[in-house]
C-alpha positions as CSV (number, residue, x, y, z in Angstrom):
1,X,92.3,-165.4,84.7
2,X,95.3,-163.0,85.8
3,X,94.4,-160.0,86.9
4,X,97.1,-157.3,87.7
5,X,95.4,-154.6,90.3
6,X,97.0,-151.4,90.2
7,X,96.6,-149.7,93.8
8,X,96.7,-150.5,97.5
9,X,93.8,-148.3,98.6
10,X,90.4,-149.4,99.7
11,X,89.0,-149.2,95.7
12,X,92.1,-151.5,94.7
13,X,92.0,-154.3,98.0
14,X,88.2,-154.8,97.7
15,X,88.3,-155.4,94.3
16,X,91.2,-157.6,94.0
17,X,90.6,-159.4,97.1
18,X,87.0,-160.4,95.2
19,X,88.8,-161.4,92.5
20,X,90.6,-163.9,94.6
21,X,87.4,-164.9,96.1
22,X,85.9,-165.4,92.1
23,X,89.5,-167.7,91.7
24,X,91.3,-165.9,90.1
25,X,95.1,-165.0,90.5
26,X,95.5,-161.5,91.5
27,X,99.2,-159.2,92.1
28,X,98.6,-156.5,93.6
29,X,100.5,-153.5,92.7
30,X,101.8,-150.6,94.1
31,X,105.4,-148.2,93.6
32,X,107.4,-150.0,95.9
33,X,108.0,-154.0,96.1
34,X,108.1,-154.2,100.0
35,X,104.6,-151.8,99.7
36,X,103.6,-153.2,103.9
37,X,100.0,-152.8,102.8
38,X,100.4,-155.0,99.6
39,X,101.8,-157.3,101.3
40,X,99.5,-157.4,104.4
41,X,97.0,-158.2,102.0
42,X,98.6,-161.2,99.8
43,X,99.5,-162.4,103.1
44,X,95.8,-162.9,103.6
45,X,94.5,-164.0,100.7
46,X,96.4,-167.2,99.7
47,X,97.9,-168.5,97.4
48,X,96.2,-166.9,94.4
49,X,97.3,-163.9,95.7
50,X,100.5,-161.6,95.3
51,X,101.9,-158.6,96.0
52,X,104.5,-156.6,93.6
53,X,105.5,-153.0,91.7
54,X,103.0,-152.0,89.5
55,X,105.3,-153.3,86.5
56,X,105.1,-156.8,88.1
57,X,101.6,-156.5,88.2
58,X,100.8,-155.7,84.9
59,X,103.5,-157.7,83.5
60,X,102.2,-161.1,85.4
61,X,98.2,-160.2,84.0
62,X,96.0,-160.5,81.2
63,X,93.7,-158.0,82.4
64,X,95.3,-155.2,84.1
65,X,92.6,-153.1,86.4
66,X,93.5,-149.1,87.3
67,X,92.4,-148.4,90.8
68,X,94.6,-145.4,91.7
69,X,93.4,-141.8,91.9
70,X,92.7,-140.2,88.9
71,X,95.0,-137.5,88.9
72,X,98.2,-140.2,89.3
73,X,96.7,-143.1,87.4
74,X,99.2,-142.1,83.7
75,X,102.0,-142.2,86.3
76,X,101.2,-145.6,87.8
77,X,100.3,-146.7,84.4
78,X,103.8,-145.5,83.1
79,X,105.5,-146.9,86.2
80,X,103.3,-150.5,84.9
81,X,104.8,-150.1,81.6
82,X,103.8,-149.8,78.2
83,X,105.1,-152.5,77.2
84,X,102.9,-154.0,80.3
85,X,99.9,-153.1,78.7
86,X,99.9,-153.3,75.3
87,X,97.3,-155.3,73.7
88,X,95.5,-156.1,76.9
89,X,92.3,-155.2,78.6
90,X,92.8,-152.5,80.6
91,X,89.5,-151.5,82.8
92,X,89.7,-147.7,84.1
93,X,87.3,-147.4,87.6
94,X,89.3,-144.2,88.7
95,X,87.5,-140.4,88.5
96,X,89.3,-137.2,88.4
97,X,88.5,-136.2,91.9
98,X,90.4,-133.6,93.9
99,X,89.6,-131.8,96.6
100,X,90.0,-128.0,97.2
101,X,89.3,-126.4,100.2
102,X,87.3,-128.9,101.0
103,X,85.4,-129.1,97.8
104,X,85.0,-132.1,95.6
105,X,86.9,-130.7,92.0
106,X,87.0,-132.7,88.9
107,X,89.9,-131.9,86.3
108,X,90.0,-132.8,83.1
109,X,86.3,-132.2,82.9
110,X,84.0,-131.9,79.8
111,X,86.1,-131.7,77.3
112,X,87.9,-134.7,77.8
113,X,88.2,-137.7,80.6
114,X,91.3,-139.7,82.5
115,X,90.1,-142.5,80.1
116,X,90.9,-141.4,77.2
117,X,94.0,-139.7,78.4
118,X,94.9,-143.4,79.7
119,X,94.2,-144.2,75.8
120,X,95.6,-141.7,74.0
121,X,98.9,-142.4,76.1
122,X,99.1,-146.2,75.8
123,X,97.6,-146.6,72.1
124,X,97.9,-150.1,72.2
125,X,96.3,-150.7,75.6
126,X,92.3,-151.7,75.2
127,X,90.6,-149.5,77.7
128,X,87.1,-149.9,78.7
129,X,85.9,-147.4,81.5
130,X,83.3,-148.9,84.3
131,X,82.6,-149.6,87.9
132,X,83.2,-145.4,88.4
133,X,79.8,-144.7,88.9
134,X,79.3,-146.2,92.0
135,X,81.0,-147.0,95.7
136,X,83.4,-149.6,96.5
137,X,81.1,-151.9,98.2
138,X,78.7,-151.8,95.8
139,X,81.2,-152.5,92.9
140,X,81.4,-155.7,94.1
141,X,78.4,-156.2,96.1
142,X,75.5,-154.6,93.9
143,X,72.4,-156.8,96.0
144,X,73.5,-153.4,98.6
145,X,71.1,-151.5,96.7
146,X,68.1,-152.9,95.9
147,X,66.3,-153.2,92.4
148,X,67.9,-153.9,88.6
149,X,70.3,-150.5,88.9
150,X,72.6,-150.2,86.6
151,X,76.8,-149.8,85.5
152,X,77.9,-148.1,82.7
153,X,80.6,-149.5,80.2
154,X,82.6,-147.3,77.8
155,X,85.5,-148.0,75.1
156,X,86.2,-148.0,71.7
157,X,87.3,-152.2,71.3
158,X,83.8,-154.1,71.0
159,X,85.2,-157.2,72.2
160,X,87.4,-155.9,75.4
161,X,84.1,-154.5,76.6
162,X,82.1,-157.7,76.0
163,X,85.2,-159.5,78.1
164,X,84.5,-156.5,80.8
165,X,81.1,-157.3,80.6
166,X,81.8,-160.6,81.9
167,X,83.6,-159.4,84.3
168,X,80.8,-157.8,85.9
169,X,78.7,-160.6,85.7
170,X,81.3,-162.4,87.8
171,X,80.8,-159.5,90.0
172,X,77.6,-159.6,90.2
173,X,76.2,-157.5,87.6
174,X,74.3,-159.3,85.2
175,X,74.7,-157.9,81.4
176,X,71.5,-156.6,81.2
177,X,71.8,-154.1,83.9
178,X,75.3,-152.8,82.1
179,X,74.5,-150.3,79.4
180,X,77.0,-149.8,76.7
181,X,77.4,-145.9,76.2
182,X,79.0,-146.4,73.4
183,X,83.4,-145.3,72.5
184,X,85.6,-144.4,75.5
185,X,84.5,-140.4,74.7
186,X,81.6,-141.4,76.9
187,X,83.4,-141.7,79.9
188,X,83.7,-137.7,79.8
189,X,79.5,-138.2,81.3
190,X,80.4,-141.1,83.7
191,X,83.2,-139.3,85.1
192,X,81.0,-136.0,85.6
193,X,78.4,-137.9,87.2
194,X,80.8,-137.9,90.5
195,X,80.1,-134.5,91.8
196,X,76.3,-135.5,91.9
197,X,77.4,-138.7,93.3
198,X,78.9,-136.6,95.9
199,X,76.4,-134.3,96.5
200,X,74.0,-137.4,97.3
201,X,76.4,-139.1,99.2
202,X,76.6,-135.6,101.8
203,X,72.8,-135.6,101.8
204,X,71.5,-139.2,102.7
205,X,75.3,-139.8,104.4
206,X,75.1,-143.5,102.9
207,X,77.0,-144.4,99.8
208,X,74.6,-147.2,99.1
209,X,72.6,-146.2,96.0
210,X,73.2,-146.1,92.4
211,X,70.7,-145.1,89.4
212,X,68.4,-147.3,87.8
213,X,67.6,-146.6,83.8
214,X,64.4,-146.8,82.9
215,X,62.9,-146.6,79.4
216,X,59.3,-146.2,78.2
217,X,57.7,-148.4,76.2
């Protein structure tokens, strides 16, 4: 598979560079073509690997993966290029976070999510929201935290989140520990979940947990 990783920070490297590890070919993408941390990494990675402009990324892909911040992922998206997108999977692991005075502040919040803003602006693209809920390392390395916790997966294309569900398996997330929430509206809860996710993360000072769901009966 192609996958076209939109970001150079920590989020977008991890995850692209175990995407290489998985086998599959991975470009890198970021604003500018001579991006030195893009390229540091596809230098390091072999020959699956690439670096290019978020256009080239996407363009090169059959999944397309936005791991910028939340409150520039439509711009990287529209620097990708509709065109880019349209009529591919496009999995959303970015939260709204800002910070203010050195506070943790989500925006949009409640009333609507970056998802479905990434939706509503590329109507053609098939987003699936996921991987949001938890940290880097244990996006891709889930045996961190121990016990059948779970992932959440949200999106209003059945089959782009049964291929995204896949995905995860690869990862390491086996597809009865991902819970379907149901249409991309449902990322409005995941995304939310982060200033809890914070406020754990300050108390125990370890980012290696996650929730576990567990039903009665």
């Amino acid at each position: 598979m192609r996958y076209g990783v939109l970001g150079t920070g920590e989020v977008g490297r991890t995850l692209a560079g175990k995407l290489v590890e998985l086998g599959h070919e991975v470009t890198l993408g970021s604003r500018a073509k001579d991006n030195p941390v893009a390229l540091e990494w596809a230098a390091g990675k072999g020959d699956r690997a690439r670096a290019g402009t978020f256009a080239e990324a996407a363009a090169a892909a059959e999944v397309v993966v936005n791991a910028v911040g939340g409150p520039v992922a439509l711009d990287a998206l529209s620097a990708a290029g509709a065109e880019h997108l349209d009529g591919k999977v496009l999995v959303d692991v970015c939260n709204p976070l800002a910070f203010v005075d050195g506070e943790a502040r989500l925006d949009p919040v409640e009333s609507d999510s970056v998802a479905e803003r990434i939706q509503r602006a590329f109507p053609h693209a098939r987003v699936v929201k996921t991987l949001n809920t938890v940290n880097v390392q244990v996006m891709v390395d889930p045996d961190r935290v121990p016990g059948a916790h779970n992932l959440f997966v949200s999106g209003d294309d059945a089959a782009a989140k049964e291929q995204v569900t896949a995905l995860l398996g690869e990862l390491g997330w086996p597809a009865e520990r991902v819970v379907d929430l149901g249409g991309l509206r449902t990322a409005r809860a995941t995304e939310m979940y982060l200033l809890l996710w914070f406020t754990m993360y300050r108390n125990s000072g370890s980012a290696d947990f996650n929730i576990e769901v567990r039903r009665a009966g």
